[in-house]
C-alpha positions in Angstrom: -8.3 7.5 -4.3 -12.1 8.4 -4.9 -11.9 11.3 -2.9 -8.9 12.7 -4.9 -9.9 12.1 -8.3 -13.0 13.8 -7.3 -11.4 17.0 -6.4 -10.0 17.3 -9.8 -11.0 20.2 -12.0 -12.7 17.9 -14.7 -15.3 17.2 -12.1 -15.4 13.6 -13.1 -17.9 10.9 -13.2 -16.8 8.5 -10.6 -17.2 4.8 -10.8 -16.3 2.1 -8.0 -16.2 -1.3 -8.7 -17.3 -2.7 -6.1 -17.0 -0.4 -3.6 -18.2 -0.8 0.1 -20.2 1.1 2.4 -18.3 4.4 3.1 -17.3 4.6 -0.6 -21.0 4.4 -2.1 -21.3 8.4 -0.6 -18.9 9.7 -3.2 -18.9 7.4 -5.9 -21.2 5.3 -7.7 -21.1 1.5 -7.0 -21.2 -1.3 -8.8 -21.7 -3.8 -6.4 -21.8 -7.0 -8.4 -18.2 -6.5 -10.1 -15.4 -7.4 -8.0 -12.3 -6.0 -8.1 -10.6 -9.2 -9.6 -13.0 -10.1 -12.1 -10.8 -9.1 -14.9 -14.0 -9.7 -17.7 -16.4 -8.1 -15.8 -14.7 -4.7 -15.6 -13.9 -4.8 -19.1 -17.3 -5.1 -19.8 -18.0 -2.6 -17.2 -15.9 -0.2 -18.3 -16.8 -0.9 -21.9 -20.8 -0.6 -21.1 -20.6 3.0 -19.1 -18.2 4.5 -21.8 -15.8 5.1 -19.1 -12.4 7.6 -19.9 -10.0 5.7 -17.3 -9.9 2.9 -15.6 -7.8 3.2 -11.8 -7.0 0.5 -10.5 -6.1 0.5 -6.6 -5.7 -3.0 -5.5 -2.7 -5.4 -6.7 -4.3 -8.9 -7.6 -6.0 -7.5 -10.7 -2.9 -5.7 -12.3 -0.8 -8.7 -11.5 -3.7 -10.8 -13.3 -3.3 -8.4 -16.3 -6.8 -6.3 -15.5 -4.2 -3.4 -17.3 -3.3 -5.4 -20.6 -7.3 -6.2 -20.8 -8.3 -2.9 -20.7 -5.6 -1.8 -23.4 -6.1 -4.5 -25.4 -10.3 -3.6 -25.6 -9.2 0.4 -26.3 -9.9 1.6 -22.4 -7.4 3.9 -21.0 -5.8 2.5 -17.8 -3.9 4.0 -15.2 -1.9 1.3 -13.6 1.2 -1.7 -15.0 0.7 -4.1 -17.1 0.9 -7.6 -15.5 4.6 -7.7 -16.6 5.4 -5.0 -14.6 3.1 -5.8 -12.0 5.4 -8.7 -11.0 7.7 -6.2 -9.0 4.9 -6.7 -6.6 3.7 -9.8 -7.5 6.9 -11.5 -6.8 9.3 -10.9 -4.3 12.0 -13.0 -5.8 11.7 -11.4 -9.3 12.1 -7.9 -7.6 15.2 -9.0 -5.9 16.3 -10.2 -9.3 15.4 -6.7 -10.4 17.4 -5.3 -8.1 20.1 -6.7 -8.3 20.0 -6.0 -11.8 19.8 -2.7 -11.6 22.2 -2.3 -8.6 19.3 -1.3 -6.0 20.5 -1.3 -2.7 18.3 -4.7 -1.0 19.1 -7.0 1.7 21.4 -10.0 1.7 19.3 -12.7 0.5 18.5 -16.5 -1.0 15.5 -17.5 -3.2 14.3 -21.5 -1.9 11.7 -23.2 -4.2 10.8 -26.3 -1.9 10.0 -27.2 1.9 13.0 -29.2 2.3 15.6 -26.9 0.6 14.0 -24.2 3.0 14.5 -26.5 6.4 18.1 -26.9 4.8 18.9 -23.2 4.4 17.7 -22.9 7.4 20.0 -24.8 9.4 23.0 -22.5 7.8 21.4 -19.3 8.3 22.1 -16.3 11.4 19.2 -14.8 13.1 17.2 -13.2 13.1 16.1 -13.5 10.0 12.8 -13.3 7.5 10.7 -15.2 5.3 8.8 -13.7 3.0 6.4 -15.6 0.8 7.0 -15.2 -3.3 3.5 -13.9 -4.2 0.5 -12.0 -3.2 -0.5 -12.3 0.5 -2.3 -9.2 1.4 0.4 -7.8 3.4 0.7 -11.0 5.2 3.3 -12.8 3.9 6.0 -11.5 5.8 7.4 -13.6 9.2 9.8 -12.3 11.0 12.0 -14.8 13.2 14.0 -15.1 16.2 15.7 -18.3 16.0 15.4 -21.5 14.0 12.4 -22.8 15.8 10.5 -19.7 14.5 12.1 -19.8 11.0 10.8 -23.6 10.6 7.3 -22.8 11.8 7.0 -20.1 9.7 8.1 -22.3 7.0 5.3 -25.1 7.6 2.9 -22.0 7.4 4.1 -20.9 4.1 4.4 -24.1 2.1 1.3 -26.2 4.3 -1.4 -22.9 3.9 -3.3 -23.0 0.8 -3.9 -19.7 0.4 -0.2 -19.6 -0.1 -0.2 -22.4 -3.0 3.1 -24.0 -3.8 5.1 -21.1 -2.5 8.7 -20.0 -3.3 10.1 -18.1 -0.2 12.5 -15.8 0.0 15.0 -15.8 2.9 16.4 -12.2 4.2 18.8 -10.6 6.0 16.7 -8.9 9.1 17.5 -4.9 8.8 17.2 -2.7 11.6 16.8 1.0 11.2 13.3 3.4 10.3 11.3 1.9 8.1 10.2 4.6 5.6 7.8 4.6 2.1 8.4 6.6 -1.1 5.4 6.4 -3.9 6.3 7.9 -7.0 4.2 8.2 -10.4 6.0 6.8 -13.7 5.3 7.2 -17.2 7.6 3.8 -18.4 10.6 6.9 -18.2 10.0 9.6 -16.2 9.8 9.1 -11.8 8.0 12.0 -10.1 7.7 11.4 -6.5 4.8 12.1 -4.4 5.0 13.2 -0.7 7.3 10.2 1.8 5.4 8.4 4.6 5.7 6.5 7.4 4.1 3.3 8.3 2.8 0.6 11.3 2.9 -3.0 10.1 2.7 -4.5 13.1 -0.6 -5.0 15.1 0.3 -3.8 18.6 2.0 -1.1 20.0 5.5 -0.1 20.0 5.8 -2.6 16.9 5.2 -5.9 18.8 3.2 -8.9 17.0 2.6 -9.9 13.6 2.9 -8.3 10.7 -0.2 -6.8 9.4 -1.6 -4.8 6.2 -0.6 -1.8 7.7 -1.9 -0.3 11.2 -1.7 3.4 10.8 1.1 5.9 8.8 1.9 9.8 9.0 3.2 12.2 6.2 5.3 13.9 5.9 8.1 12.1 7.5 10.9 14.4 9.7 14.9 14.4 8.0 13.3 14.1 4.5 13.3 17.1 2.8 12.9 17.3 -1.2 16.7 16.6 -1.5 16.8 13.5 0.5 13.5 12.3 -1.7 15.6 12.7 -4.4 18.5 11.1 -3.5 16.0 8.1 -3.1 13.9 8.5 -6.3 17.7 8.2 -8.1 19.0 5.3 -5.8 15.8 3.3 -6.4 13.0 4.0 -8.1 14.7 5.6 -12.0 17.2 2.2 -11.8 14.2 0.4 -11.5 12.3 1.6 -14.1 14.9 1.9 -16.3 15.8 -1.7 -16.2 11.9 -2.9 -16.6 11.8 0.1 -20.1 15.2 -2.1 -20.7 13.1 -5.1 -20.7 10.4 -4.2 -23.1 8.2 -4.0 -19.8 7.9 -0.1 -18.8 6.5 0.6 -16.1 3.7 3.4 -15.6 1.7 3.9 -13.0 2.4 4.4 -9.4 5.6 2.7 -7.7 6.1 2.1 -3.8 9.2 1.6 -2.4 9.3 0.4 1.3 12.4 0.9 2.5 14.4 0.8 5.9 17.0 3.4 6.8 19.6 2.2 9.1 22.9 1.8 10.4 23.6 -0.3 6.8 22.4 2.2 4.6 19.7 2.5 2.4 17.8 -0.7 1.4 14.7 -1.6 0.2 12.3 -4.3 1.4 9.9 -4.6 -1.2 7.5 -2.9 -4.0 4.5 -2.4 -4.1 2.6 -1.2 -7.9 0.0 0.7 -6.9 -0.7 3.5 -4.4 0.2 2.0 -1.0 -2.3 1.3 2.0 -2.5 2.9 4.2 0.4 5.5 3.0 -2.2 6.7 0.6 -4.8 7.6 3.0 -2.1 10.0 4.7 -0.7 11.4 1.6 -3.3 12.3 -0.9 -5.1 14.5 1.3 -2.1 16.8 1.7 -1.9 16.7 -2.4 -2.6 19.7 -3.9 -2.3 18.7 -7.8 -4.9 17.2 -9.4 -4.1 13.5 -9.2 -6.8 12.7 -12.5 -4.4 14.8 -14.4 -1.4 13.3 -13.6 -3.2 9.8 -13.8 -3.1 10.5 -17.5 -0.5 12.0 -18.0 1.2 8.8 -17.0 -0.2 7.3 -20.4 -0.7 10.4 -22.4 1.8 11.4 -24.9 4.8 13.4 -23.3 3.9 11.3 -20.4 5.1 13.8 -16.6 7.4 16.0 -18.6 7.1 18.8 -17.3 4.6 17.3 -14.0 4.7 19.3 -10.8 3.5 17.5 -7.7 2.6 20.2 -4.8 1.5 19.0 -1.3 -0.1 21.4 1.7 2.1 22.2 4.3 -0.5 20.0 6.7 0.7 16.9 8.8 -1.5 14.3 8.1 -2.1 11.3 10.4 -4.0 7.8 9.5 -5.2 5.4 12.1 -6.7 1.9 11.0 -9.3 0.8 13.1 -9.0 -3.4 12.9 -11.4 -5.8 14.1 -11.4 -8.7 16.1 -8.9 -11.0 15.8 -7.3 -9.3 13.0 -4.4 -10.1 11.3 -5.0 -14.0 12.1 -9.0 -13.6 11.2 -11.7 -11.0 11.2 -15.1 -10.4 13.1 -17.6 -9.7 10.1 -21.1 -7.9 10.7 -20.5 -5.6 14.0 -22.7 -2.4 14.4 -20.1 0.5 13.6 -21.2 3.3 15.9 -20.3 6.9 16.0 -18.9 7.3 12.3 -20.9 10.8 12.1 -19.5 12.1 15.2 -16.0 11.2 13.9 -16.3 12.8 10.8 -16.8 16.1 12.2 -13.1 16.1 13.4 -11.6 13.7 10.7 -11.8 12.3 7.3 -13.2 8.5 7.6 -12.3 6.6 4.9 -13.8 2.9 4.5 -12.1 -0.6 3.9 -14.2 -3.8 5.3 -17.7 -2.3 5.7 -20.9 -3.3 4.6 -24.5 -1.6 5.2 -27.0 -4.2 6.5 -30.3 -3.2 7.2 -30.0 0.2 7.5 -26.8 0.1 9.4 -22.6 -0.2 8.8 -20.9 -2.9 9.8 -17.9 -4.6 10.2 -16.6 -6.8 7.0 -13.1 -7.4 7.2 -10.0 -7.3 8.7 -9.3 -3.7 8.3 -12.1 -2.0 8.8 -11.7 1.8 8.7 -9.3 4.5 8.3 -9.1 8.0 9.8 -7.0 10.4 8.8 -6.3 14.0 10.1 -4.4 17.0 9.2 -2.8 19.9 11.4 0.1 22.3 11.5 1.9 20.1 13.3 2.8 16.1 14.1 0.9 16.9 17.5 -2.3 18.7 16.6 -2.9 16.5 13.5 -2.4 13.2 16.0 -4.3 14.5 18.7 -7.6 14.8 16.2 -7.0 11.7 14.6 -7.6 10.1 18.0 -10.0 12.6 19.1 -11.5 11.3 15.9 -11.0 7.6 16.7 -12.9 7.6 19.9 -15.9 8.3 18.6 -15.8 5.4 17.0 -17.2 1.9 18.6 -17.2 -1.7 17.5 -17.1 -5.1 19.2 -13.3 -5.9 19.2 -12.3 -2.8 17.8 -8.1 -3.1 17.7 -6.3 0.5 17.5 -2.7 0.9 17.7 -1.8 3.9 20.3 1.5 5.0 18.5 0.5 6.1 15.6 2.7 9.1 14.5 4.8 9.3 18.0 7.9 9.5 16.7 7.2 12.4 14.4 5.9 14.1 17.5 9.2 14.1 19.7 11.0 15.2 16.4 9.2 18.4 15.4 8.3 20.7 18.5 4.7 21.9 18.4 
């Protein structure tokens, strides 16, 4: 997102609050804010005079970071925390959906341990569980049998960082998953660019569910047509029925969906700019995302917006660190990001600098992303790129972006 906004033509003045290592080359930092202290980016924002506020992660527009702003005269690109709950709970977007007569998966909402071990007694598999609120991407279990289901429910209600959890049981889909980010102005849906992405930490989708392993855009077999034919299936019910609510939404909605032999359906939204989606599809944007930031909130909102991407493939490996998604290896020597960056962009998630050096600080720890005239030569650079690279532990998924290879001929 900083790299974009930074490409506008208003040649902004870029704050990043906190930032991390990698991010601290293009924007300023402000190391002591973090990203959900709600009062100290007010206070921020309100200090450094800043024009717009952008906010990329979801725990601070689901703790109303948005309505703060507003309410102390800051602009804000982003949903308010009413409209954040689309991400912020998975059973309210089902309600949602069903509402507005959104194609989803068959599905029960449990509020309790014991009337989960019930349901689940009654249920076919496979089937998954999917914890009501924020989980960083982790949240989601999918299960074989009954045995699984049950274990996955003891992790959901007996983990703290999952509080007194409602879970959602669902249907298990099979098809291609797909994602679809569009910008909204509380009326208008203009769609950005689709992607594809890896939730699961190993190859050929095997293992846990994780924040996201790697992603490609475009996708093949959807054209501008088919993007439509989505945007009007989804995301303008959607935001119809939250304007019908006296909650509009503006800002940026993700759709993950799955494509399969039952249709169309979606698994969940997300209310901000998707990771690591994002990281594959703004670099092939060719507008000036600032611009259409405001015109989001500005009045006449995207009437009128045109969205153009480069005709580029772009492919996004995340580089994981040991032990990841279950835990992460913090302070690791990161070797060879120079050498990298000569092929490929490097964009930074858990880094840190320590004396002198970058190091590891989180689960996730780096992305790269490449572009190329082709599926092949923009995946081929990517891991070009990736080798470079060195860490203790270091977790890569291989098959990133095959797929799109043995679909368009190089």
């Amino acid at each position: 997102m900083v790299r974009a906004l930074a490409r506008s033509a208003r040649a902004p003045e870029l704050l990043c609050a906190p930032g991390n290592a990698g991010i601290a080359a293009d924007a300023e930092c402000l190391t002591e804010v973090a990203a959900e202290d709600v009062e100290a980016i007010v206070a921020a924002a309100r200090e450094r005079a800043v024009d717009l506020v952008a906010v990329g992660p979801e725990a601070p527009l689901v703790a109303g970071l948005v309505d703060a702003l507003e309410e102390a005269g800051i602009a804000a690109f982003g949903p308010s925390a009413a409209a954040a709950r689309l991400e912020g709970s998975k059973a309210f977007a089902k309600e949602l959906m069903n509402e507005a007569g959104v194609p989803t998966a068959a599905h029960v909402v449990v509020r309790g341990r014991d009337e989960a071990l019930q349901r689940l007694a009654e249920t076919r598999y496979p089937i998954v569980l999917k914890a009501d609120g924020l989980a960083a991407g982790k949240g989601v279990i999918v299960c074989a049998d009954e045995a699984e289901a049950r274990a996955a429910v003891e992790v959901f209600f007996g983990e703290r960082r999952f509080g007194e959890t409602t879970v959602v049981l669902e249907q298990f889909l099979e098809g291609e998953e797909l994602s679809l980010l569009a910008l909204c102005d509380g009326d208008r849906v203009v769609p950005l660019a689709p992607a594809q992405d890896y939730k699961r930490i190993f190859d050929g989708d095997e293992g846990p569910n994780t924040g996201g392993m790697g992603s490609y855009s475009p996708v093949p077999g959807f054209d501008s047509n088919a993007v439509e034919e989505i945007v009007a299936a989804v995301h303008r019910p959607i935001v119809a029925a939250m304007a019908a609510r006296g909650t509009p939404f503006r800002g940026v909605l993700y759709a993950g969906l799955m494509i399969g032999p039952a249709g169309l359906k979606v698994l969940e939204f997300n209310t901000r700019f998707g990771d690591p989606e994002t990281q594959a599809v703004l670099p092939r944007l060719r507008s000036d995302l600032l611009e259409l930031c405001l015109a989001t909130r500005g009045q006449g909102g995207l009437l009128g917006a045109e969205v153009e991407f480069g005709d580029d493939w772009a492919v996004t490996l995340v580089l994981a660190s040991a032990g990841y998604p279950e835990s992460s290896s913090k302070g690791d020597a990161i070797r060879g990001l120079d050498a990298a960056a000569e092929l490929a962009e490097v964009t930074h998630a858990g880094t840190a600098a320590r004396d002198g050096e970058i190091v590891t600080a989180g689960g996730r720890v780096l992305n790269v992303t490449a572009l190329g005239p082709t599926p092949a030569a923009a995946r081929d650079r990517a891991y070009d790129a990736a080798r470079r690279i060195s860490f203790d532990g270091m977790q890569i998924r291989t098959d990133i972006a095959a797929r799109a290879v043995e679909r368009v001929p190089s």
